[in-house]
N, C-alpha and C positions, 0 to 999 in steps of 0.2 A: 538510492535505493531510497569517548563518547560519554554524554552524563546520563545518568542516571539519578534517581531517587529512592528513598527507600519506604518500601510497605511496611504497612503496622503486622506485624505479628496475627496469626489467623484464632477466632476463635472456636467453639465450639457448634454454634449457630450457622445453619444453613444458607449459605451464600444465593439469596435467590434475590430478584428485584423488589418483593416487599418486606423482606428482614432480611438482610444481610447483614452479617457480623460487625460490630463497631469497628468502625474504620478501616473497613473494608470497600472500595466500589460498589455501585448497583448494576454497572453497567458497563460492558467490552465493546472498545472500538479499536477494531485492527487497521495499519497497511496493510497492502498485500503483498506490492514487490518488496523482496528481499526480505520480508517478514514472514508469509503465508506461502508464499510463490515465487523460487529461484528466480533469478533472471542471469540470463550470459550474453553478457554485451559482445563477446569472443565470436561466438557462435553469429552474432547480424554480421560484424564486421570481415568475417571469414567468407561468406558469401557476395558481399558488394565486393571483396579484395579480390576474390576468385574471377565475378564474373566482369571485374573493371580492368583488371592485369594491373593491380597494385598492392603495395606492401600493406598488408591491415594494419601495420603499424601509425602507418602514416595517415589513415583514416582515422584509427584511434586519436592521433595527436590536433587534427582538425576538427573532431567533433565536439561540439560542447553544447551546453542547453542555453537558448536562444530564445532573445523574443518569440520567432514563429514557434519554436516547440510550445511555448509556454501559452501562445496564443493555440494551439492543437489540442493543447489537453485540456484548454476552458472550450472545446468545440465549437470558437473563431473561424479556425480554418480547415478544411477537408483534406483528408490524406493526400489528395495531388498536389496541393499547394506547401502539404509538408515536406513531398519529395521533392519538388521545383528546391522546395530550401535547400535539402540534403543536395542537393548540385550542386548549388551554387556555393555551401560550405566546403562540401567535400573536393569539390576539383573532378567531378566524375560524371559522366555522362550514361546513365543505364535507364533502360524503362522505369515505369511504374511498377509493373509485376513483378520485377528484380529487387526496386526498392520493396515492397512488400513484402515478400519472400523474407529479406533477412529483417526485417522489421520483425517479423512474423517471430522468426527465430528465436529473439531474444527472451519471448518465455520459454521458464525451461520446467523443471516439476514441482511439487508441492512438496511443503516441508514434511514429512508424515509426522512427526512429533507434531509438531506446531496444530496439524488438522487432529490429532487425537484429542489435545490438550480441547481444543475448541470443541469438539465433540462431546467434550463432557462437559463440560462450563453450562454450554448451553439450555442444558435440561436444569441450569439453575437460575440462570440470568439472562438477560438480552445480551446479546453478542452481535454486531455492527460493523461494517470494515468502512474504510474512508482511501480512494485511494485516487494518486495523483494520473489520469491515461488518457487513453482517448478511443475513439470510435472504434477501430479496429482491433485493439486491444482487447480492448472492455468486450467485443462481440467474440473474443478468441476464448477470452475467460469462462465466459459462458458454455461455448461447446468443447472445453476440452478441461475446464476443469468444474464439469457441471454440480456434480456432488458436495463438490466443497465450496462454490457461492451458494448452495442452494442452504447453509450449516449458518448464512447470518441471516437475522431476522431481515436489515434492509442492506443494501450496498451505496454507498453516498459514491457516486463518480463525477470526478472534478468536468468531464464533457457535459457532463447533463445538466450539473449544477451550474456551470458556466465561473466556476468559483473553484481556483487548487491551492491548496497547500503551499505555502503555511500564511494565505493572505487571512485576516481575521473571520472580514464575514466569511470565508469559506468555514470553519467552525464554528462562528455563529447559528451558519441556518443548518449545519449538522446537529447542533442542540438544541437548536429549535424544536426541529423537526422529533428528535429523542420524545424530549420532554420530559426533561429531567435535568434540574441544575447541572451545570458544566461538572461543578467539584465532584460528584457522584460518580463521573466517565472517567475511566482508564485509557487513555489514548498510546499504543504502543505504536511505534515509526523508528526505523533504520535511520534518517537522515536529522541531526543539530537541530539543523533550522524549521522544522514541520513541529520537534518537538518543543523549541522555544515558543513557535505561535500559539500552540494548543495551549501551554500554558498558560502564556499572556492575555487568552479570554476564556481561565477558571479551569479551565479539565486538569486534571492530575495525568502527565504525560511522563515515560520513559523512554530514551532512546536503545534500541536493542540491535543490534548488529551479526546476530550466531542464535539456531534454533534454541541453544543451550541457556543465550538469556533472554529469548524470550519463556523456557518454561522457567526461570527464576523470577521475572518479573509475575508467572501467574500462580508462583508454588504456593502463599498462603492462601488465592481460593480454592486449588487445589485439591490442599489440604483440609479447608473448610468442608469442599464437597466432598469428603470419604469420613469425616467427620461424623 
């Protein structure tokens, strides 16, 4: 899709990108999977197992993230050559439409906390998501969870930027493009190592793993905003 950090205490001042409370963020940059947007690995695996006649287990136990994945989500390789992978990892012979299918699968719904929480932020601050996908993905996002990418100002996706998580310049040209000192960005991420990189070039980064911390990592702007 764990350390954490701790926020300053929220003041009374309105959390917005030109006075935000001391020591506060100016600026929200989400994940999506597993932050914003379930995902159920169960569910892709459930379908290849069904329609290959094998155990999903044994899929589960052969899959991992790979060169080719990693070259798919910098949009290197096009979804056939991702499935050719998925073959040749998995031991399984299915079309493309079958790989896709449970590809497809793996998003599951929105956190509705997590979309609320953003819902109100953003009438104060820019709100930004950064996420690690790819082509097919990223075009699922779009028509199925249209309302809630439409709630960030831009979507940085690792296909387009040709740059994912947690390599530097992939947050580099994320803050570039902001335009706004790193230290100012909130970077929240499910996954160690996406929040070590962010760090490591200035953003104030937490790792959050349960809707529940992510609305803890955003309760003092929150708070700020009902202020």
């Amino acid at each position: 899709m764990r350390m954490a950090c701790q926020m300053p205490s929220a003041s009374s001042a309105p959390a917005s990108s030109d006075s935000a409370p001391a020591g506060l963020p100016k600026v929200l940059l989400f994940d999506l999977g597993r932050v914003v947007i379930r995902l159920d690995m169960d569910r892709t695996f459930g379908i290849w197992s069904a329609a290959a006649g094998v155990p999903a287990s044994l899929l589960a136990s052969r899959y991992a993230v790979c060169e080719r994945f990693e070259a798919h989500e910098r949009g290197e390789i096009d979804a056939g050559a991702w499935y050719q992978a998925l073959r040749a990892r998995l031991g399984i012979e299915l079309d493309d439409a079958t790989f896709d299918r449970g590809w497809k699968a793996l998003l599951s719904d929105v956190e509705p906390s997590v979309v609320a929480a953003i819902r109100r932020l953003r009438e104060r601050m820019p709100v930004h998501a950064f996420t690690n996908t790819n082509v097919t993905h990223r075009r699922l996002m779009d028509e199925r969870y249209g309302d809630t990418m439409a709630l960030f100002d831009q979507v940085f996706d690792s296909s387009r930027l040709g740059l994912r998580k947690p390599e530097p310049a992939a947050f580099e040209r994320v803050v570039q493009t902001i335009g706004l000192p790193a230290s100012e960005i909130l970077f929240l991420d499910d996954l160690a190592a996406n929040v070590a990189g962010a760090r490591a070039v200035g953003l104030r980064a937490m790792q959050v793993t349960t809707a529940d911390e992510v609305l803890a990592a955003l309760a003092p702007l929150l708070q700020a905003a009902d202020a």
